[in-house]
MITOR-913773 format. One record per residue: x, y, z of N, C-alpha, C in turn. Coordinates in Angstrom, 1 decimal. Example, Ala and Ser with C-alpha at 12.3 -4.5 7.8 and 13.67 -1.06 7.14 Angstrom:
% residues 2
    neast   nnorth      nup   caeast   canorth     caup    ceast   cnorth      cup
     13.2     -5.7      7.8     12.3      -4.5      7.8     13.2     -3.3      7.8
     12.8     -2.2      7.1     13.7      -1.1      7.1     12.9      0.0      7.9
% end
This chain:
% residues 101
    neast   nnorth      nup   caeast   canorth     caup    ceast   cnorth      cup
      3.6     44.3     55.8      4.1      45.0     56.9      3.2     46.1     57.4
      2.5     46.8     56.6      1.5      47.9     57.2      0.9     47.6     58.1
      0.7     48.1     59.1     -0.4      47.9     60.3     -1.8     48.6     59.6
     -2.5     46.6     60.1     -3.8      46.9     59.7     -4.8     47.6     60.8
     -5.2     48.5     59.7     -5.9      49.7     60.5     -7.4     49.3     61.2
     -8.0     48.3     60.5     -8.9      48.3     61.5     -8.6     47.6     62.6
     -7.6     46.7     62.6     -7.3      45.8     64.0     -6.6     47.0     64.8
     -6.1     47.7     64.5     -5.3      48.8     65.2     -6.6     49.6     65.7
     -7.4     50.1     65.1     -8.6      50.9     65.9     -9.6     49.9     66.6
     -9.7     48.7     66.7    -10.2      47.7     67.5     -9.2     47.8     69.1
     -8.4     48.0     68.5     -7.5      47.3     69.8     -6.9     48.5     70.4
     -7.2     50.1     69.6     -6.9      51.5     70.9     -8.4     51.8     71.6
     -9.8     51.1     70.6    -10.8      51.3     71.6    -10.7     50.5     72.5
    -10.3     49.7     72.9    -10.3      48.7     74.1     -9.1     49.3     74.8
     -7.9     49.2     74.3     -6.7      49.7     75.4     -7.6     51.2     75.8
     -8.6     52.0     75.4     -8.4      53.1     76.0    -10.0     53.3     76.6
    -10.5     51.8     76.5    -11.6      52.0     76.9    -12.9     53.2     76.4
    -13.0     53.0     75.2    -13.8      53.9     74.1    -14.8     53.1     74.1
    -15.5     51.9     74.0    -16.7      51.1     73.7    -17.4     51.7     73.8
    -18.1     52.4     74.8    -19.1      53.2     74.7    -19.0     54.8     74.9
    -18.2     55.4     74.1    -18.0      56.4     73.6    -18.5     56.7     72.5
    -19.9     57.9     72.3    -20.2      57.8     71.0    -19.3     57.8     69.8
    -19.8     57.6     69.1    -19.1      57.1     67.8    -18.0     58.4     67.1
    -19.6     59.3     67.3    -18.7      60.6     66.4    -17.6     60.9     67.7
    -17.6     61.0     68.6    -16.3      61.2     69.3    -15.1     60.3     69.8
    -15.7     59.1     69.8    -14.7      58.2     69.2    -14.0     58.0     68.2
    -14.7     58.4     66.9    -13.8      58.8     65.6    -12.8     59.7     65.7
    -13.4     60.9     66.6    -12.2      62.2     67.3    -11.3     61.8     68.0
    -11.6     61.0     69.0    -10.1      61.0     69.7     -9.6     59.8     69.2
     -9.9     59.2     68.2     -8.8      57.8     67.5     -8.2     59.0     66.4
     -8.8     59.4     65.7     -8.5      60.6     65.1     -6.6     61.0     65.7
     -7.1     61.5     66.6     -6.0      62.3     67.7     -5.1     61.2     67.8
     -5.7     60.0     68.6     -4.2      59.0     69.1     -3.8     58.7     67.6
     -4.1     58.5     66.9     -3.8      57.8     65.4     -2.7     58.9     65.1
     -3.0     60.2     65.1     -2.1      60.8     64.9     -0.7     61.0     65.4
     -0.7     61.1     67.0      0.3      61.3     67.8      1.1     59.6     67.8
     -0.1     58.7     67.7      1.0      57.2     67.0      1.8     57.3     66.0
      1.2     57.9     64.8      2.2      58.1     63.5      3.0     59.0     63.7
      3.1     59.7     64.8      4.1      60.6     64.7      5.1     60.3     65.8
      4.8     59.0     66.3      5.8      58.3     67.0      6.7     57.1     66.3
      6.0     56.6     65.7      6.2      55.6     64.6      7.5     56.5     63.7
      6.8     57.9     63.3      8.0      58.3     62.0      9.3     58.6     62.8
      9.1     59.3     64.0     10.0      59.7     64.8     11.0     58.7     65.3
     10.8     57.7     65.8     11.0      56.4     66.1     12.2     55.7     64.9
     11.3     55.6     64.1     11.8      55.1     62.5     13.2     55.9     62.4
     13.1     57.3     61.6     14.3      58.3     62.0     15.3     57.9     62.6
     15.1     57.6     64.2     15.8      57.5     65.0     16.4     56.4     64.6
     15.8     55.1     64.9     16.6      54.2     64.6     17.2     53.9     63.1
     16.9     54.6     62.3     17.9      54.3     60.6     19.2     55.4     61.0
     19.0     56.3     61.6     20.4      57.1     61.5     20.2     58.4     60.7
     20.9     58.8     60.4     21.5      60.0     59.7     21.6     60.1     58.5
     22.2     58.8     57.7     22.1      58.1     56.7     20.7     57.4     56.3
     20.5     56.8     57.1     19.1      56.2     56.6     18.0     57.0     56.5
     17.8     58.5     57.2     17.3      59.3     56.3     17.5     60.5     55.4
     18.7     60.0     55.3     18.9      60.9     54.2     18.7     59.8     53.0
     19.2     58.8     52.7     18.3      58.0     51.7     17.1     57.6     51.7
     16.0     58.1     52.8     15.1      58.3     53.0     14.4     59.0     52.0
     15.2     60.3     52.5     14.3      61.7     52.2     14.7     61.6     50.1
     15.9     61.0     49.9     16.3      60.7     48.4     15.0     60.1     47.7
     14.5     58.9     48.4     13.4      58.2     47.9     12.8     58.5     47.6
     11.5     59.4     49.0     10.9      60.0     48.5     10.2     60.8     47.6
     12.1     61.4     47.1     11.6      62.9     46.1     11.5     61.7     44.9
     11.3     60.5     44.4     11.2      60.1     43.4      9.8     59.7     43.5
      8.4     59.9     44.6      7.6      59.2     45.1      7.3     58.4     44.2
      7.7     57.4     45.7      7.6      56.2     45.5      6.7     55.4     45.8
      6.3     54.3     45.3      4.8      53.7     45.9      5.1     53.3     47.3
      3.7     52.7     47.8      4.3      52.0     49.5      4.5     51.2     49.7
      5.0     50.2     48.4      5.3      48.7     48.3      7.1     49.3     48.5
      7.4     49.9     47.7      8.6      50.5     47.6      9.0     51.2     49.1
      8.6     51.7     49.7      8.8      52.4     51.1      8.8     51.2     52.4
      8.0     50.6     51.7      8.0      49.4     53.0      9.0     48.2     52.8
      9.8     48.0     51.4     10.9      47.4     51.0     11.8     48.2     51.7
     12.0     49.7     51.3     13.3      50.5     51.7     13.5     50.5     53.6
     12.0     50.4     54.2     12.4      50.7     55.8     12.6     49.4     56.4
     12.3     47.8     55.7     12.6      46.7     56.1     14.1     46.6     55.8
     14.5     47.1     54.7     16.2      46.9     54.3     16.8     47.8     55.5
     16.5     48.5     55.9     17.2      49.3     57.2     16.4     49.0     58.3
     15.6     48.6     58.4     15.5      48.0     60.0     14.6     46.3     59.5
     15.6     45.7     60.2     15.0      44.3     59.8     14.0     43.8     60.7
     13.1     43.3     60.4     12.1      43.1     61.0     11.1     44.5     61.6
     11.0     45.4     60.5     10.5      46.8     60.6      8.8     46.4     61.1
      8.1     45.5     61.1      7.1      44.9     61.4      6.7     44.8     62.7
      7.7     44.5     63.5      8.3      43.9     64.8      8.7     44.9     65.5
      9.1     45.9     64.9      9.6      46.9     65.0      8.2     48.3     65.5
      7.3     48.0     64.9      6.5      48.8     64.9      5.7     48.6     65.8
      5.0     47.0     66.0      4.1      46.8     66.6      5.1     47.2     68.5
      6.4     47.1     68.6      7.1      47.4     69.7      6.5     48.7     70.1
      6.5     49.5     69.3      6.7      50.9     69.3      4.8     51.1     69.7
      4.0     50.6     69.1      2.4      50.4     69.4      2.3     50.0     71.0
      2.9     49.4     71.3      2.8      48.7     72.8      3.0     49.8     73.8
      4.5     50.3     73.6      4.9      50.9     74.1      4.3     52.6     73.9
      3.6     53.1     73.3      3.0      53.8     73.5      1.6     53.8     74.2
      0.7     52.5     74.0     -0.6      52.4     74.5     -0.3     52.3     76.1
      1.0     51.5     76.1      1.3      51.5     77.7      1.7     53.0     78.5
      2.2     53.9     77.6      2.1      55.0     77.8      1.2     55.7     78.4
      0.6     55.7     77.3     -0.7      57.0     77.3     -1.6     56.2     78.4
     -2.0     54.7     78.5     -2.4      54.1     79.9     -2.2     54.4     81.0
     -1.2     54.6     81.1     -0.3      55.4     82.4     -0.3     56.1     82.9
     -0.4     57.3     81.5     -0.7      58.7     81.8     -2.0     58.9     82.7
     -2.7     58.3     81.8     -4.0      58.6     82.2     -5.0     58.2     83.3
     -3.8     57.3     83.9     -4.2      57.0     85.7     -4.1     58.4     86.3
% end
């Protein structure tokens, strides 16, 4: 289920047209979108489990848990959490695309 990270940084240098963006500042601003993705992703997530689903969320956690275990717990509350994520990837690259017309 994890989004694989280098296909994900392959595929925001192209959605955002970085190719020839030096490196070290291409590391910066994937840096940045990487961040503001994961914090759509957690946000997102949240939203859709409920109230409930993070509060047995936040239960799990305090036992840390590995990420085999986390990625069991967010597929049992959102099925097809996979499907679910890459939605949420689209939908932001199409975003920030947008924006930045």
């Amino acid at each position: 289920m994890a989004l694989d990270q280098e296909a994900l940084k392959k595929e925001l240098i192209e959605a955002f047209h970085l190719e020839d963006v030096p490196e070290d500042k291409q590391e910066m601003l994937l840096a940045k979108i990487g961040e503001s993705l994961m914090k759509r992703i957690f946000l997102e997530t949240m939203e859709k489990m409920g109230d409930d689903g993070v509060k047995e969320y936040e239960a799990l956690l305090e036992k840390e848990p590995t990420q085999e275990t986390i990625e069991v717990f967010l597929e049992s509350k959102i099925p097809g959490y996979n499907i679910f994520i890459r939605g949420v990837v689209t939908k932001f690259k199409e975003e920030m695309v947008e924006g930045a017309k």
